[in-house]
N, C-alpha and C positions, 0 to 999 in steps of 0.2 A: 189668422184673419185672411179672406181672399179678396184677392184684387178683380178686376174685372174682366181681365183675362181668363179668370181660374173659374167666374161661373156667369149665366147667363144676367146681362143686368139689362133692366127695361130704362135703355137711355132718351127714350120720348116723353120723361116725366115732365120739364117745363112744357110741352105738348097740352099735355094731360093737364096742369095748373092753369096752363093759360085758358084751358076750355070752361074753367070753374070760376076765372073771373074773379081771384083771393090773389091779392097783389103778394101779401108775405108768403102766402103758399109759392107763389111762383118765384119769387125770389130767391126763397130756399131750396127750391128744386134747380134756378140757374147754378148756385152757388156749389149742392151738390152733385148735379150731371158732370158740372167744369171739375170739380176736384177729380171725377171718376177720370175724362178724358184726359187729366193731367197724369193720373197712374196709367195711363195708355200712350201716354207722349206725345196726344194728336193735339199739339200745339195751337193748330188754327181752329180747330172748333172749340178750345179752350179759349183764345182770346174772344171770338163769336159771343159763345156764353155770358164771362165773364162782365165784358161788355156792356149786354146786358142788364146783367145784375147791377152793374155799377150805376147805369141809369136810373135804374126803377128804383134802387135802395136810397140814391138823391133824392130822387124825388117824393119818396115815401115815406121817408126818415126811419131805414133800418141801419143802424150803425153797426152792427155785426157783420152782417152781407156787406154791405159795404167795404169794411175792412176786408172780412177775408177774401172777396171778391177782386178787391186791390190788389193781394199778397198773387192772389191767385193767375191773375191778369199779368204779373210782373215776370211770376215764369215762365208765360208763355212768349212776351216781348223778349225775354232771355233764350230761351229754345229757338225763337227765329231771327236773331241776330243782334237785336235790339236790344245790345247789354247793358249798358249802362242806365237809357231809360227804363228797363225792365227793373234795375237794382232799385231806381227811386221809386217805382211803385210800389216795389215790397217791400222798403221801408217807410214807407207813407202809410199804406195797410200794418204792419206790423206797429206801429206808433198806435191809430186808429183800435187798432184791438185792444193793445195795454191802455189805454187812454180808457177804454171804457172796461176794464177790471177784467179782462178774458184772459185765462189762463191755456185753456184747452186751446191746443193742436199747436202750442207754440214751438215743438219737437218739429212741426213739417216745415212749419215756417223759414224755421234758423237753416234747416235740410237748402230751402230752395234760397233762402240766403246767401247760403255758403256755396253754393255749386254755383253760383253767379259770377259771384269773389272770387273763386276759382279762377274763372271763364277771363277775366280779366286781369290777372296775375298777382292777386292780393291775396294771396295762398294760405301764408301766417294768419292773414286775417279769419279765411274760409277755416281753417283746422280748428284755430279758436272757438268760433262761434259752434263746430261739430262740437267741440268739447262741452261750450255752453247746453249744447243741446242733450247729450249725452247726461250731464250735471240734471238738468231738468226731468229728463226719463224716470231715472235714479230717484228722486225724488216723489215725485205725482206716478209712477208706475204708469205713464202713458206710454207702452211701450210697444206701439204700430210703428214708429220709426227705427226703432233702434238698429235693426240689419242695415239698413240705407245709412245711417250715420256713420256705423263702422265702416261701409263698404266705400265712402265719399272719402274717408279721413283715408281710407290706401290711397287711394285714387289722387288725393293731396300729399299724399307723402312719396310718393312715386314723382308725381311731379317736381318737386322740393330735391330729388335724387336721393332719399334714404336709402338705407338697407335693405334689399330686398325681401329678407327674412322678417322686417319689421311691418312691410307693405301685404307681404303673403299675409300675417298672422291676422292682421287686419279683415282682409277678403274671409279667410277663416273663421275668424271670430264672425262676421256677419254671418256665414252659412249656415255655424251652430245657432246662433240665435233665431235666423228663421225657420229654421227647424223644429227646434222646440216652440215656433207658434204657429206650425203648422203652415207658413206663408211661402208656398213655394214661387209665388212670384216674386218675393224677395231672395229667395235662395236662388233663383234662377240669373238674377240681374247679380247677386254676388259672386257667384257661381262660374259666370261669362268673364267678370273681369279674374280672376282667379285664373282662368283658363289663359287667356289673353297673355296673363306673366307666366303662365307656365310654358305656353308654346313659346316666349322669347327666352327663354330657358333654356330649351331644347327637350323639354318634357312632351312630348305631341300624344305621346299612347295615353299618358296619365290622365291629360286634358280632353282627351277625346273621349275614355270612356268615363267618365267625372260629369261632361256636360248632358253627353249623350243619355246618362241616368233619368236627369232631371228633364231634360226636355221629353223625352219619353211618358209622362209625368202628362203631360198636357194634353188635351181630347180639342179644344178649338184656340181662341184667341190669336191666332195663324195671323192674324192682319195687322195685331202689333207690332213696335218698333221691338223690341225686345227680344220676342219667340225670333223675328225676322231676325236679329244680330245676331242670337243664337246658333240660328240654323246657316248660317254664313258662314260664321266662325267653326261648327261641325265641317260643313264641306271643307272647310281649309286646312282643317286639322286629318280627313279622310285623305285628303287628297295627296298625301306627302308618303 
């Protein structure tokens, strides 16, 4: 599956809804332009969005958009500093959802859950909920998140101070999985922290030509946070 980085997305769709004058069309177009800009990390045009949605879906009574739009809005006040009111939104949205019988996308959900809980030093807590999340994949085969989930639970387990072999396997195991589904934008965000432990290693040849594969791999999405860490983390790795 590709992200939005990986191929051209027509991100003027609430544009285009609003021009048609269909409130749910436009709602579901806020709901998913903001999810695209949340796979892009662009935090402020996701709270913009979402925002939105949040509005219109009050006022029109879509309890879907609503919720996910909550969940969705939560990341974005997390990404900009706003952690702890970001966590209450996403589980306000995540309530909202289960509350009205919705199963789907609760793999992304528990994701931007736990990178929050992270954020805030409830680590035990964030590794659990990947696990929850992981438990759920495993089950309904929704399995868009699963490299992100392995790649968060290194990232938690690194923090925790594990073994390093335990946090590598982690990154690893994310990389095989987006592999076999084709998502190099997940391979590439697994890929970079992969690298990141390998350069504090003292692995820099390994990691440099590891990243350098994948990023290579990419023809635009140049103006993401991602490709950008990426190519940061290349030159650091040249540069030695």
């Amino acid at each position: 599956m590709l992200l939005p980085q990986e191929r051209a997305t027509d991100l003027r769709t609430p544009v285009l809804a609003e021009e048609l004058a269909h409130p749910h069309m436009l709602a579901t177009a806020q709901g998913i332009v903001g999810a695209s800009h949340m796979y892009r990390r662009d935090a402020q045009r996701v709270r913009e969005l979402t925002e939105a949605c949040i509005q219109l879906s009050t006022e029109k009574g879509f309890p879907y958009w609503l919720a996910l739009g909550t969940v969705i809005h939560g990341w974005a006040l997390i990404e900009q500093g706003q952690v702890e009111e970001g966590l209450a939104q996403v589980r306000k949205g995540m309530a909202g959802h289960q509350a009205a019988g919705n199963e789907i996308s609760l793999p992304a959900q528990l994701v931007i859950l736990a990178r929050g809980l992270a954020k805030v030093g409830q680590v035990d807590e964030a590794v659990a909920r990947l696990d929850e999340a992981l438990a759920v994949v495993r089950g309904n085969e929704e399995v868009f998140q699963e490299p992100e989930i392995h790649r968060l639970k290194g990232e938690c387990l690194q923090m925790q101070g594990a073994d390093e072999a335990e946090v590598e396997a982690c990154f690893r195991q994310a990389i095989e999985v987006a592999r076999g589904q084709s998502a190099r934008s997940w391979e590439l965000r697994a890929t970079t922290s992969l690298c990141r432990l390998l350069q504090a290693q003292g692995k820099r040849e390994e990691a440099r030509r590891m990243l350098a594969e994948i990023y290579g791999w990419f023809s635009e999405g140049f103006d993401t946070r991602d490709l950008q860490e990426a190519q940061v983390l290349l030159e650091s790795l040249a540069s030695s």
